[in-house]
C-alpha positions as CSV (number, residue, x, y, z in Angstrom):
1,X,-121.4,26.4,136.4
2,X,-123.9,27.8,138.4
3,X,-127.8,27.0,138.0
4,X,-129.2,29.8,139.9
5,X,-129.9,32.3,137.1
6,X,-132.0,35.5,137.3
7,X,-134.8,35.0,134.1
8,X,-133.5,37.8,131.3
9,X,-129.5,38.1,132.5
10,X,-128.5,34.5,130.3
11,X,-125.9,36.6,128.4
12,X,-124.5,38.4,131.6
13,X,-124.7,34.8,133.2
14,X,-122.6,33.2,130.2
15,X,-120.3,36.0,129.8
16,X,-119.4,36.1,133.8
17,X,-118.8,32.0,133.6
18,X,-116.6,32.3,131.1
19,X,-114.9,35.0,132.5
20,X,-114.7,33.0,136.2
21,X,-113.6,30.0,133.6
22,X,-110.2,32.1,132.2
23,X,-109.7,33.0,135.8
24,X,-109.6,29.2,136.9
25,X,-107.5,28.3,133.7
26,X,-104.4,30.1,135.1
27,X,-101.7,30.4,131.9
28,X,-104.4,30.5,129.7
29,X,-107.2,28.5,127.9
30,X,-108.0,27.8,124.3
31,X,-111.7,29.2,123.2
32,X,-112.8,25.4,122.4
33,X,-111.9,24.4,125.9
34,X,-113.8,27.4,127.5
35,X,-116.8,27.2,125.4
36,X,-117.2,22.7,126.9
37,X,-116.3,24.0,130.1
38,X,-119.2,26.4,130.1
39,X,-121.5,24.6,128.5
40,X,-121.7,26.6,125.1
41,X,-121.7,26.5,121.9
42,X,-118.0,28.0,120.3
43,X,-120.0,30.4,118.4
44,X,-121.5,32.2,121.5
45,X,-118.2,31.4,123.8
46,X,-116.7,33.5,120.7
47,X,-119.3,36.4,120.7
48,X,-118.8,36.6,124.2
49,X,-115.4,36.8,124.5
50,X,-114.9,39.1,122.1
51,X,-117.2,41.2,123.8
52,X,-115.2,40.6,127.1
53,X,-112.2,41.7,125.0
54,X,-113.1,44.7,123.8
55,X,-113.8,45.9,127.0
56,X,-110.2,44.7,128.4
57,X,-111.3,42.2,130.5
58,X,-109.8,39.1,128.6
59,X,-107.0,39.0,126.3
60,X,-105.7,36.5,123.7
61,X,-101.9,35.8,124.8
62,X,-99.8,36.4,121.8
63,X,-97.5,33.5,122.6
64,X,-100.0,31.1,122.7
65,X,-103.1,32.4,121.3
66,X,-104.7,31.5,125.0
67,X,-107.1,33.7,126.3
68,X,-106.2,35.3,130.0
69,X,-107.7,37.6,131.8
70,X,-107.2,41.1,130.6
71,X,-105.8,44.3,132.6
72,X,-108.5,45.9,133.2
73,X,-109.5,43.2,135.7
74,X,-106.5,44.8,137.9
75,X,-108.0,48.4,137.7
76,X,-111.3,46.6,138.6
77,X,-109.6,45.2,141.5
78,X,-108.0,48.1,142.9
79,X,-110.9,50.6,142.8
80,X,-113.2,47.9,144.3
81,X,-109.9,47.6,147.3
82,X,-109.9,51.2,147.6
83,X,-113.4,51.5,148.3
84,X,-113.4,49.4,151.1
85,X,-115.2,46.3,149.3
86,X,-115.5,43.4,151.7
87,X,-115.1,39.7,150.5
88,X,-118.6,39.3,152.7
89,X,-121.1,37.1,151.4
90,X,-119.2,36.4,148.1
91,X,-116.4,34.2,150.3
92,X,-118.9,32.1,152.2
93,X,-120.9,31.5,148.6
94,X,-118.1,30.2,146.9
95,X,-116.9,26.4,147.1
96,X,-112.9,25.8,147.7
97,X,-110.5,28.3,148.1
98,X,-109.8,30.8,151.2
99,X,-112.9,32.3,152.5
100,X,-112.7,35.7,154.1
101,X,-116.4,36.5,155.1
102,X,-115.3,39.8,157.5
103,X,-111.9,40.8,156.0
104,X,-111.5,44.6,154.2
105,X,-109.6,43.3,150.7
106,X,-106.8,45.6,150.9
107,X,-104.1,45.9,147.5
């Protein structure tokens, strides 16, 4: 993950790595695997995905017991598309993937 923390956000940091981490996984990823990917311990990956949880943003798949992202992402997604968020900066940041530095993200 990313180096280029902001001194007294580690938590945010964590949690938003993690959450960028379920995203990647696709069908869903078990909290060990999350937890090594991000470089944390299981007991913090755990605090902070329950905190993630409770606010909607992951989920634990009942099939599987995988955690994916959670629906509240979506309603995220579409109030950010309806107002008028750009992809701007964020696209040309990010390695791999489409990049859309001018385009209006539209749902």
């Amino acid at each position: 993950m990313p180096n280029n923390r902001v001194s007294g956000t580690q938590s945010v940091d964590r949690a938003v790595d993690l959450l960028l981490a379920v995203a990647n996984a696709g069908e869903g990823v078990r909290m060990t695997d999350l937890a090594k990917t991000c470089g944390l311990s299981v007991g913090t990956a755990h605090r902070l995905l329950q905190a993630l949880a409770r606010r909607g943003l992951v989920e634990i798949a009942p099939d599987s017991k995988r955690m994916v992202l959670g629906l509240q992402l979506f309603r995220l997604a579409g109030q950010a598309a309806q107002s008028g968020a750009t992809i701007g900066a964020a696209g040309r940041q990010r390695d791999g993937g489409l990049r859309f530095p001018d385009a209006k993200v539209r749902l």
